[in-house]
C-alpha positions as CSV (number, residue, x, y, z in Angstrom):
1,X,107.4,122.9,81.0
2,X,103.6,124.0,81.5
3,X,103.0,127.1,82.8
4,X,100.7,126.1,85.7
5,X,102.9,123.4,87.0
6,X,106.4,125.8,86.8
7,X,104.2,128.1,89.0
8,X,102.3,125.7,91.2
9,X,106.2,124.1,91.8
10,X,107.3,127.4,92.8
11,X,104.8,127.8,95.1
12,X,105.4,124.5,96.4
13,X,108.8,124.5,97.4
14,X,109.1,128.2,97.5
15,X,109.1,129.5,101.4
16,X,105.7,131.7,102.3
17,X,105.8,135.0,103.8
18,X,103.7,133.9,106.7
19,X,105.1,131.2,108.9
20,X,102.1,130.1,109.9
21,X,101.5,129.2,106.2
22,X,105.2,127.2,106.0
23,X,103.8,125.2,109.9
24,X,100.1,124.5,108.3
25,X,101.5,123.5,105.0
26,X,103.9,120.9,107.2
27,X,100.9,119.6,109.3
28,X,98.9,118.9,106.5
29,X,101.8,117.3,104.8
30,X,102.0,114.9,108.0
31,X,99.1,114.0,108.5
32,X,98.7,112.8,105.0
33,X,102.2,110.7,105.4
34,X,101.0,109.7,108.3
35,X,97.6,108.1,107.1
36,X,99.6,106.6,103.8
37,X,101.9,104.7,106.2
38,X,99.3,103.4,108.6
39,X,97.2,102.1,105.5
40,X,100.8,100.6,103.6
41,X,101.8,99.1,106.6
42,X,98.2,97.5,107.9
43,X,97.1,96.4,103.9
44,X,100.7,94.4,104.4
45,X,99.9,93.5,108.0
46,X,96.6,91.6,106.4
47,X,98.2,90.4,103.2
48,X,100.3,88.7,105.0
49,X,97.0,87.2,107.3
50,X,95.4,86.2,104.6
51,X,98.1,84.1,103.2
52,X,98.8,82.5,106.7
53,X,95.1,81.7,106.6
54,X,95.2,80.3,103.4
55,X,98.3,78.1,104.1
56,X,96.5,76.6,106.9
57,X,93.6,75.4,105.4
58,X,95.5,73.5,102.7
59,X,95.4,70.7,104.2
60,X,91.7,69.1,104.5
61,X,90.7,71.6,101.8
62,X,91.9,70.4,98.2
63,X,92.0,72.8,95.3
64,X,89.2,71.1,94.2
65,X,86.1,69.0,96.0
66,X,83.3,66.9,94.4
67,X,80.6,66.6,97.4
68,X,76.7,65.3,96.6
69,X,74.2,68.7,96.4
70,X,71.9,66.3,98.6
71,X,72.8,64.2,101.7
72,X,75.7,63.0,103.0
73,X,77.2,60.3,101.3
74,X,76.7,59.5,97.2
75,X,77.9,56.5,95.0
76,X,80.6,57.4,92.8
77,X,80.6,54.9,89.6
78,X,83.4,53.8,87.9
79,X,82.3,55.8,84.5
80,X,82.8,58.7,86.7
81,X,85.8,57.8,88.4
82,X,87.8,56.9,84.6
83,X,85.7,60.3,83.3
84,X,87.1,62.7,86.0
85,X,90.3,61.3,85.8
86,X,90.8,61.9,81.9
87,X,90.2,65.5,83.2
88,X,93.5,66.9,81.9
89,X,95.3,69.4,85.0
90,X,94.5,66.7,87.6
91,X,97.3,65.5,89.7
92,X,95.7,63.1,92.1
93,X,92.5,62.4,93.3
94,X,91.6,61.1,96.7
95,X,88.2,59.5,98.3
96,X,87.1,60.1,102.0
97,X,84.2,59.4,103.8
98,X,83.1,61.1,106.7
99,X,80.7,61.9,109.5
100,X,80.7,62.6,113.3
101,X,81.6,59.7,115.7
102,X,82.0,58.9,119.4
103,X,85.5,58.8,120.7
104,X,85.5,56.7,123.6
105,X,88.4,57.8,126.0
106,X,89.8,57.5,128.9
107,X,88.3,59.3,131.5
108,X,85.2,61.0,129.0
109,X,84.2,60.9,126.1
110,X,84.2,63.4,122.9
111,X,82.1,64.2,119.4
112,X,85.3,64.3,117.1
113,X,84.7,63.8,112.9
114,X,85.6,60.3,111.7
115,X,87.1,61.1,108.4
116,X,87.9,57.6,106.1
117,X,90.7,58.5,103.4
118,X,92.9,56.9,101.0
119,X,96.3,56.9,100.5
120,X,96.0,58.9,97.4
121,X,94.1,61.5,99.7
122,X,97.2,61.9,101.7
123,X,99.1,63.0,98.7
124,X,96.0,65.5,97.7
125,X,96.0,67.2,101.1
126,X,100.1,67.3,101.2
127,X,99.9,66.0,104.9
128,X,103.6,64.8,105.1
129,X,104.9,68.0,106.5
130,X,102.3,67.6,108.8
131,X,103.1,64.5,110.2
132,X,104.5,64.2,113.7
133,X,104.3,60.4,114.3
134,X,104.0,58.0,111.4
135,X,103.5,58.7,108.1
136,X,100.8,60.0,105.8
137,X,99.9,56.5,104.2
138,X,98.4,54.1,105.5
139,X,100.4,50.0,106.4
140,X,100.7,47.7,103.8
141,X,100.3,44.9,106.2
142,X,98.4,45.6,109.5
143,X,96.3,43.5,111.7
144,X,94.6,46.8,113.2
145,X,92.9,49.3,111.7
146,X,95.3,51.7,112.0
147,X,94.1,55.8,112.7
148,X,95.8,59.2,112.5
149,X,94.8,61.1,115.3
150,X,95.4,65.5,115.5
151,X,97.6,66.3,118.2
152,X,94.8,68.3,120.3
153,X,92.5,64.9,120.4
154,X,95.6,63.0,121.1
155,X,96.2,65.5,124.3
156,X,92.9,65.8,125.4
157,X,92.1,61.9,125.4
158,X,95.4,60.9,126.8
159,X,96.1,58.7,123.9
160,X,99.8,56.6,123.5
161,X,100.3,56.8,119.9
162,X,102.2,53.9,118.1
163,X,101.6,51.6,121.1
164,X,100.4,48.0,120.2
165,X,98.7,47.8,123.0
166,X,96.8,50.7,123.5
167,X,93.5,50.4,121.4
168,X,90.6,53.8,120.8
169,X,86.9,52.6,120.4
170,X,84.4,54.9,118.2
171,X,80.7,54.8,118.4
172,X,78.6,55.3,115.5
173,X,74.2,55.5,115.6
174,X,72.8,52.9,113.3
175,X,70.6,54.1,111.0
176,X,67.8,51.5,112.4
177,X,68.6,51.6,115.9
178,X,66.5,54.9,116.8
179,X,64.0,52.4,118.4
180,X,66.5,50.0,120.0
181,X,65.8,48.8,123.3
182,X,70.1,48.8,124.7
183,X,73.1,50.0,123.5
184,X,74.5,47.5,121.0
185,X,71.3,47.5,118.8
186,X,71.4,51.5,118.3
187,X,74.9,52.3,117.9
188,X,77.8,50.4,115.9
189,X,81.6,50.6,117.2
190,X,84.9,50.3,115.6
191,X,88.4,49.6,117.5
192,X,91.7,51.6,116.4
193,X,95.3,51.4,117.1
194,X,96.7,54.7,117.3
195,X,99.1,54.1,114.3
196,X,100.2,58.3,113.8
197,X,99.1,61.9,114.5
198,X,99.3,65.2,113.0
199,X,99.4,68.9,113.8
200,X,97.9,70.9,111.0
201,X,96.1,73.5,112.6
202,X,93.8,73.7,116.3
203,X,90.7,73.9,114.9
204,X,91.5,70.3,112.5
205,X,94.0,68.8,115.4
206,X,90.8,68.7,118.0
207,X,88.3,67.6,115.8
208,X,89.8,65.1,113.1
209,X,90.6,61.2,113.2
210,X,91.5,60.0,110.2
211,X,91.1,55.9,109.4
212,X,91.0,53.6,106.0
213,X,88.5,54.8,104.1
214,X,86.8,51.2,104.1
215,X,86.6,51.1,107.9
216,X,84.8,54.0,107.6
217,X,82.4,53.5,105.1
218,X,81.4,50.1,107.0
219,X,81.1,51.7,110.5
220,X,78.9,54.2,108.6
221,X,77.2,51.5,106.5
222,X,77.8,53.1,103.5
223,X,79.6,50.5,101.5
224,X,80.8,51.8,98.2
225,X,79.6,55.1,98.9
226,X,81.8,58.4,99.3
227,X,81.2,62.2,101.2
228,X,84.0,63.5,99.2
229,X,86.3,63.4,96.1
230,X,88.9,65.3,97.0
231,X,91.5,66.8,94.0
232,X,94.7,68.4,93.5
233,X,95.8,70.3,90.1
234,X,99.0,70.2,88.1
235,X,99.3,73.8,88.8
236,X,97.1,76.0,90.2
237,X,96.3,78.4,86.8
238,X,94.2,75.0,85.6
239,X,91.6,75.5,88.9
240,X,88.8,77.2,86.7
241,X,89.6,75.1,83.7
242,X,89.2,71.6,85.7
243,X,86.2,72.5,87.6
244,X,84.2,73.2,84.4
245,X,85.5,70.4,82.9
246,X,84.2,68.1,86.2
247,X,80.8,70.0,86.0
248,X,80.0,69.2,82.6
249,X,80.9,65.6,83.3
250,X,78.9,65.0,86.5
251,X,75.8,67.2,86.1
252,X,73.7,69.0,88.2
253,X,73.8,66.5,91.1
254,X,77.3,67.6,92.6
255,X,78.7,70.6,94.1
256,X,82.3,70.9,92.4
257,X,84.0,73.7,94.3
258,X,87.4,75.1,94.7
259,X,89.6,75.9,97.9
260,X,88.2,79.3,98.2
261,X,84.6,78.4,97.7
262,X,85.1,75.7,100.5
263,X,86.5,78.3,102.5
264,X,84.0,81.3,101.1
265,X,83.2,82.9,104.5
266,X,86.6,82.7,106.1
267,X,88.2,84.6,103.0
268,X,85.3,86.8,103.1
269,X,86.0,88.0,106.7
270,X,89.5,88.5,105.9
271,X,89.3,90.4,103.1
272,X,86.1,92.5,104.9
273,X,88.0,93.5,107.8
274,X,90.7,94.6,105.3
275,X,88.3,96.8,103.4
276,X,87.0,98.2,107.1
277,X,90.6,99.0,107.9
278,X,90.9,101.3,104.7
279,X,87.3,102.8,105.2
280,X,88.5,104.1,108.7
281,X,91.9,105.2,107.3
282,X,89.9,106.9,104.3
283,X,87.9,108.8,107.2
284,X,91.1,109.8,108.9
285,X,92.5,111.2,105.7
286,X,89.6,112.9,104.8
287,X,90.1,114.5,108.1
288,X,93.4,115.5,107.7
289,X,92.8,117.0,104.1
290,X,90.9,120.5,106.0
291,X,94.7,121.1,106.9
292,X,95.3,121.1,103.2
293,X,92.6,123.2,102.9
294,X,93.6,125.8,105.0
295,X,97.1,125.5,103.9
296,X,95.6,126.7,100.4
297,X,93.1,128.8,100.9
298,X,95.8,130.7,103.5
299,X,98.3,130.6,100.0
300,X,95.4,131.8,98.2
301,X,95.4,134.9,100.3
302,X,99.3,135.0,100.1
303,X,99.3,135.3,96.2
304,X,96.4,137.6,96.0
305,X,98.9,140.3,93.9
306,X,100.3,137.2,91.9
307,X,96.6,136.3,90.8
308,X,95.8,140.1,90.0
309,X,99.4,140.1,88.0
310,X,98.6,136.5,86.2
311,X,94.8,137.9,85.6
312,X,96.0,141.2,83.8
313,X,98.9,139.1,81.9
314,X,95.4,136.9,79.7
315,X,95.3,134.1,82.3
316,X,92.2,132.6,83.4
317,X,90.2,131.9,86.2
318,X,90.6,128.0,84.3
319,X,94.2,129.0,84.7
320,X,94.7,130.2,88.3
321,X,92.6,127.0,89.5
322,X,94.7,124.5,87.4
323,X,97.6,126.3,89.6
324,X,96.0,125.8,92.7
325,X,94.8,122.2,92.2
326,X,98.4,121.1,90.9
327,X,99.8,122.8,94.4
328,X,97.4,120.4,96.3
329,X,98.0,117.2,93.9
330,X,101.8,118.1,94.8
331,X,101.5,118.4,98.6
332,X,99.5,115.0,98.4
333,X,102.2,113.3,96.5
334,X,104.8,114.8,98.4
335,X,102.4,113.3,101.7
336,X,102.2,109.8,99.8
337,X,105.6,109.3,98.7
338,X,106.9,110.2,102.7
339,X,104.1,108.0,103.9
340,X,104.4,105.0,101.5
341,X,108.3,105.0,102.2
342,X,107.9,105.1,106.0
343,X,105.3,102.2,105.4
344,X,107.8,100.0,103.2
345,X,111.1,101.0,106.2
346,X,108.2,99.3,108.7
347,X,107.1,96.6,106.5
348,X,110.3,95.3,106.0
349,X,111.3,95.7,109.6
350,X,109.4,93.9,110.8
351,X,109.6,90.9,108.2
352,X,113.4,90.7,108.8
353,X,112.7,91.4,112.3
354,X,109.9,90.3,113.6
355,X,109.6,93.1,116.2
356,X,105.6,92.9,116.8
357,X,104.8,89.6,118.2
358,X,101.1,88.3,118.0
359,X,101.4,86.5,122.1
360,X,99.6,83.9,123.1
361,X,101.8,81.4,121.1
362,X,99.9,81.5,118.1
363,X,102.5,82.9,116.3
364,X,106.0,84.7,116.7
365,X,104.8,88.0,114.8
366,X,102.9,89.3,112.8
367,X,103.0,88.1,109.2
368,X,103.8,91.2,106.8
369,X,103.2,90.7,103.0
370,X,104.1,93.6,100.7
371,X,101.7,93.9,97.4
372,X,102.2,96.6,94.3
373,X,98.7,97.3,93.9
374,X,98.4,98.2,97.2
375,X,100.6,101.2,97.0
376,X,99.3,102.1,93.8
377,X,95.9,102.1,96.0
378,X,97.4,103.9,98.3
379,X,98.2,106.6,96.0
380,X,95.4,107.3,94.3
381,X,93.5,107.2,97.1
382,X,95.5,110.2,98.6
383,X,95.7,111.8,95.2
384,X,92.0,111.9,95.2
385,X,91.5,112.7,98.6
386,X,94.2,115.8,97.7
387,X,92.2,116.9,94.3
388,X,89.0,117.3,95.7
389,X,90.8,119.3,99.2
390,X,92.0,121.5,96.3
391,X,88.5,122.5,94.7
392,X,87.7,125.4,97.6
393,X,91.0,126.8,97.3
394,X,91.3,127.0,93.8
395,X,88.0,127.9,93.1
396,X,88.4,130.8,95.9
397,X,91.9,131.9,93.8
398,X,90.2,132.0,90.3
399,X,87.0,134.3,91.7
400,X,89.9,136.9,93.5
401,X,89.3,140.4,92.0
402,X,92.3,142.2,89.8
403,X,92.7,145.3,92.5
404,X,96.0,147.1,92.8
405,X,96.4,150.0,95.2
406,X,99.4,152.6,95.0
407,X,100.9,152.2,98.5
């Protein structure tokens, strides 16, 4: 066994002669397991955010999304179409065209976003889970055009879904009519039977109604012409692999993008207040290290006659320091390992339990998700934090003079 660690262990476990050192040494030791617990438990606590983020915007966000780098709407040819879908990972693809409309309601009216889709789109978005009346395709034989509504819209506007009678206009502006003298010349209007509705997510369930994608493209006057193609992959590992592919194909004119790109600020947030979390943690464990600190430098003063002892016997000041800094790396570890463990027992408590709830019915708790690399974080962040608490100490050790006095 080395030397400097036998020693440093001894030191370690071995009880001081002043108890104020044994009550320091204890507080220090705390604290530490203390800060490694709060940052296990809240890196868990936005894990499992994150993932509930990202499993709400699966739906109306594909894996991958061909939209034009200029306006609104673009013509997607049929070389393109057969071209993209030779693309090797791809699983379905799905067209939509949309803009914002005027829902005509009731008793008011609202600015919702007329989305025209495929069936194929359906099957891109996975919307069947989704669905809470009808299904996600559209009727092989309908008079109407039919229109899948979100559940918030549905509320708001007081709309009977699936009733044959009960009919939903939408306005659209013509792109001529800025100079119309009434109404009917400067807008455009569709009728839809309420044929299903969906509950994805507030945000999508108050803004969206869906319709047949040619419906929309001829209220918009856009015949032929698409805002989206919208893609889903084989398996997810192919996402860099297929949007190269679909870049090289299409050029310059088209922004291909994946889920997270779509969703580039939301992650960003996420994974910014994550990092902010572990910045203020970092601060409180800086703070709590000056109890490490003193807890050395007062075992410094302790083993003043050990130094002299270990000086005369050849060792170094390199020597006495390396004893000191292991003593600090092993009241760190010993501060991790307590706090990581109380972190996991809390964790895991509250996944099986669910004991902290998040109110306001968004959800029933918190969502906890439990990742390797952040414990390994978490220790070599409080290794660190424990080395560099060590320096003083040591460095104070190693510079002790080798005086002995005859009592």
């Amino acid at each position: 066994m080395n030397v400097a660690f036998h020693i440093a262990l001894r030191y370690f476990k071995g009880k001081k002669t002043a108890q104020a050192i044994n009550i320091v040494t204890w507080i220090s030791i705390g604290a530490i397991a203390l800060a490694a617990a709060a940052m296990v438990v809240l890196f868990s606590v936005y894990n499992g955010l994150e993932q509930y983020v990202k499993g709400m915007y699966t739906s109306f966000y594909p894996e991958v999304k061909i939209t034009p780098k200029e306006g609104k709407f673009f013509t997607f040819t049929d070389v393109q179409k057969t071209a993209v879908g030779k693309v090797s990972g791809i699983k379905y693809i799905g067209y939509a065209a949309e803009d914002m409309a005027l829902l005509d309601g009731v008793d008011h009216q609202k600015v919702i976003t007329l989305k025209g889709v495929d069936n194929n789109w359906f099957l891109v978005n996975d919307m069947a889970p989704h669905m809470t009346v009808g299904t996600a395709a559209w009727p092989n034989e309908s008079t109407d055009i039919p229109s899948n509504i979100g559940v918030d819209i549905i509320a708001e506007m007081g709309i009977e879904v699936s009733n044959p009678f009960n009919k939903i206009r939408i306005y659209y502006p013509k792109a001529d009519g800025l100079g119309a003298m009434n109404v009917e010349a400067a807008v455009t209007s569709l009728d839809l039977a309420p044929y299903a509705a969906f509950n994805v997510q507030p945000e999508l369930d108050g803004q969206y109604c869906l319709v047949p994608i040619a419906a929309a493209q001829h209220l918009f006057g856009v015949a032929g012409q698409y805002s989206s193609v919208e893609i889903s992959l084989t398996s997810p590992k192919l996402e860099a692999e297929v949007i190269d592919k679909i870049k090289a194909i299409l050029g310059k004119d088209f922004n291909v993008q994946s889920r997270l790109e779509q969703n580039a600020t939301l992650y960003m947030v996420t994974k910014t207040e994550k990092w902010a979390i572990y910045g203020i943690l970092l601060l409180v464990l800086i703070i709590s290290s000056f109890n490490m600190v003193g807890s050395l430098s007062m075992l410094a003063i302790e083993k003043r006659t050990d130094v002299a002892i270990l000086k005369s016997m050849g060792a170094t000041p390199a020597h006495i320091r390396k004893i000191f800094i292991t003593v600090g790396l092993l009241l760190a570890l010993a501060g991790a390992l307590i706090g990581m463990t109380l972190g996991l027992i809390i964790s895991l408590i509250q996944i099986r339990f669910g004991i902290i709830s998040m109110g306001d019915g968004f959800m029933d708790a918190y969502p906890v998700a439990l990742k390797g690399a952040d414990f390994i974080l978490v220790l070599i962040t409080v290794l660190s934090i424990g080395l560099i608490a060590a320096l003083y100490p040591a460095r104070k050790a190693a510079r002790q003079l080798m005086i002995f006095r005859d009592e």
